[in-house]
N, C-alpha and C positions, 0 to 999 in steps of 0.2 A: 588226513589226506596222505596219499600215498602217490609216492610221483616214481613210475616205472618207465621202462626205456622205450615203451611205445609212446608214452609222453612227451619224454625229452624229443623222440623223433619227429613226432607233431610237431611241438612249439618251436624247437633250433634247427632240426634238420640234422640230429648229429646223432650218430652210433656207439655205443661203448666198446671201443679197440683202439690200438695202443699202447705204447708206454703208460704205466701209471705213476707218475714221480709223486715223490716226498722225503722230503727232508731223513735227509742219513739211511735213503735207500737207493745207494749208486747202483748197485748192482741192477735195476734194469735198465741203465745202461752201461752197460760193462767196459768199452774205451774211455768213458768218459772220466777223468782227473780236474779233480777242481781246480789245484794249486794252478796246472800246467793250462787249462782254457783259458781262468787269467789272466795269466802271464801270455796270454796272445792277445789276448783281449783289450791290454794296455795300451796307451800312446809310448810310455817313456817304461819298460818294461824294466823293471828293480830286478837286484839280487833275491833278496828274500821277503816273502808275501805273508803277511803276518793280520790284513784287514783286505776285507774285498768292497772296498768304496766305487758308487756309481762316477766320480768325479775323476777318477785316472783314465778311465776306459775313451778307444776311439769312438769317432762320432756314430756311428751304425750301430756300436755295442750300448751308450750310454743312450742310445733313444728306445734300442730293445730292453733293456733295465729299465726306463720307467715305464714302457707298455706294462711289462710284467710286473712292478710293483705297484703301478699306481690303477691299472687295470683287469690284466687276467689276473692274479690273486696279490688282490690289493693288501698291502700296511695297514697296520691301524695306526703307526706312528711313522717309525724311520723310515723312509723310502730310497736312502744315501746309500743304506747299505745293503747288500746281497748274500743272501741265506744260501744256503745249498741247493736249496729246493728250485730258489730264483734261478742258480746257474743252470742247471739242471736243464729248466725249461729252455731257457736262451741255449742252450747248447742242441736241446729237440730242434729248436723253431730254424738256425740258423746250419744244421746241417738235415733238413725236412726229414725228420725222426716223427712217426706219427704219435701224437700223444691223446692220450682218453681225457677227454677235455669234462667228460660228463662226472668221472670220475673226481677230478681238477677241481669244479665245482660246486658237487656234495659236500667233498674234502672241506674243502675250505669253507663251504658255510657251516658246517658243522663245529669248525675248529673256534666259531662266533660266540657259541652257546657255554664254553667251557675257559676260552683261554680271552683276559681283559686285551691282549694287544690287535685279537681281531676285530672289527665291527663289522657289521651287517653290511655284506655288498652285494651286488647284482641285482640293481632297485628296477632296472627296465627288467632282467629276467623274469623276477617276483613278479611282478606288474602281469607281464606274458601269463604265467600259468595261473594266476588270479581269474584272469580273463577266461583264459583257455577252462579253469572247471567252475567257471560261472559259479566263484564266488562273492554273495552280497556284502561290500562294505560301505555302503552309505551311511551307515550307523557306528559305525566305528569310531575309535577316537586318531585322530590323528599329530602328529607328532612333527615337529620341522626338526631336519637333519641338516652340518652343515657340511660342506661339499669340500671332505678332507681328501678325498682321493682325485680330485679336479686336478686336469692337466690345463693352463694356458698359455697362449702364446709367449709370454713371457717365460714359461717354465722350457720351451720349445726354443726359446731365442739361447737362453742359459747352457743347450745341450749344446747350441753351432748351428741352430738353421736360422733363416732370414725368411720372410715372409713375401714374394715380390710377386705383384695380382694373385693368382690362384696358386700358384704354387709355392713350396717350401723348399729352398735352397741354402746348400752347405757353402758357405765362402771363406776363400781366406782374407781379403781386403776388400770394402764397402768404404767408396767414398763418397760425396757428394759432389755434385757440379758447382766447379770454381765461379763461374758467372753467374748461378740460380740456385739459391740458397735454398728454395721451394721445391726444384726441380726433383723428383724420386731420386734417390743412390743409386748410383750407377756400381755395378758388380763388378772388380776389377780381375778378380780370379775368380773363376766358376768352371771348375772342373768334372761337377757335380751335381746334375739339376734331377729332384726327384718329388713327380706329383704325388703326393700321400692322399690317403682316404682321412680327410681333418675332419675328427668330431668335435674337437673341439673350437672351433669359431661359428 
């Protein structure tokens, strides 16, 4: 089976154009400097940058880090830390650099078959084009996978947002009501209120 761009445009609605990143290929895009995105990208920004860990970065950067690691081209382990490839992307996504996303994930399913740190991802996509050339697998064997690249609220609370009815909120102080122990937390600083598209809940 051979899955060409009239395909992809069926099933996702997506075109091959774009940046096409990978790892230790800045050059398409040519301002971009790892060390120096970083170093902006930090809360507490160091002299010298020696590891690019998801855990220093501000709040907007460290939730764009695990979109990108834990969903557009997932880890097969680490997800703490940020590859070239990772910045690269956050550097597309957060100055709208269009990126060949088709590309993106060939790439990286491909990278499944040869290298042990990737495992198989894009189980809803697979799914999609399953469907899409009506192939039979009732007869199939099937196999339970477990859900390493799962984002939960808990992994969400970890980055800085709070969860209050439907929406995800950055806070700096959450306390509780002095008189109602039961009562929701009240937000004390909320500078910040952003409704997210949540797949995960």
């Amino acid at each position: 089976m051979e899955i060409n761009k009239k395909d992809w445009k069926d099933v996702l609605k997506l075109k091959s154009r774009g940046v096409q990143v990978r790892k230790g290929e800045t050059r398409v895009v040519p301002e971009f400097n790892k060390v120096q995105y970083y170093g902006q990208c930090l809360r507490n920004p160091v002299g010298e940058i020696k590891h690019f860990h998801v855990g220093g970065l501000k709040v907007d950067q460290r939730l764009l880090g695990m979109i990108v690691t834990k969903i557009l081209v997932p880890h097969g382990r680490n997800h703490s830390t940020l590859n070239e490839g990772d910045l690269i992307l956050m550097y597309c996504i957060q100055h709208n650099i269009q990126v060949d996303w088709i590309y993106m994930f060939r790439d990286h399913m491909l990278k499944t078959k040869r290298l042990t740190d990737f495992r198989l991802p894009y189980l809803v996509l697979v799914s999609k084009f399953i469907e899409y050339f009506g192939i039979y697998v009732e007869d199939e064997l099937e196999e339970s996978t477990r859900l390493l690249n799962h984002t939960s609220n808990q992994n969400l609370h970890k980055v800085g947002f709070l969860k209050v009815g439907n929406a995800w909120t950055t806070v700096g102080v959450v306390v509780s009501s002095a008189h109602d122990h039961e009562a929701s937390p009240k937000v004390v600083q909320n500078k910040r209120k952003k409704k997210l598209l949540d797949p995960w809940t």
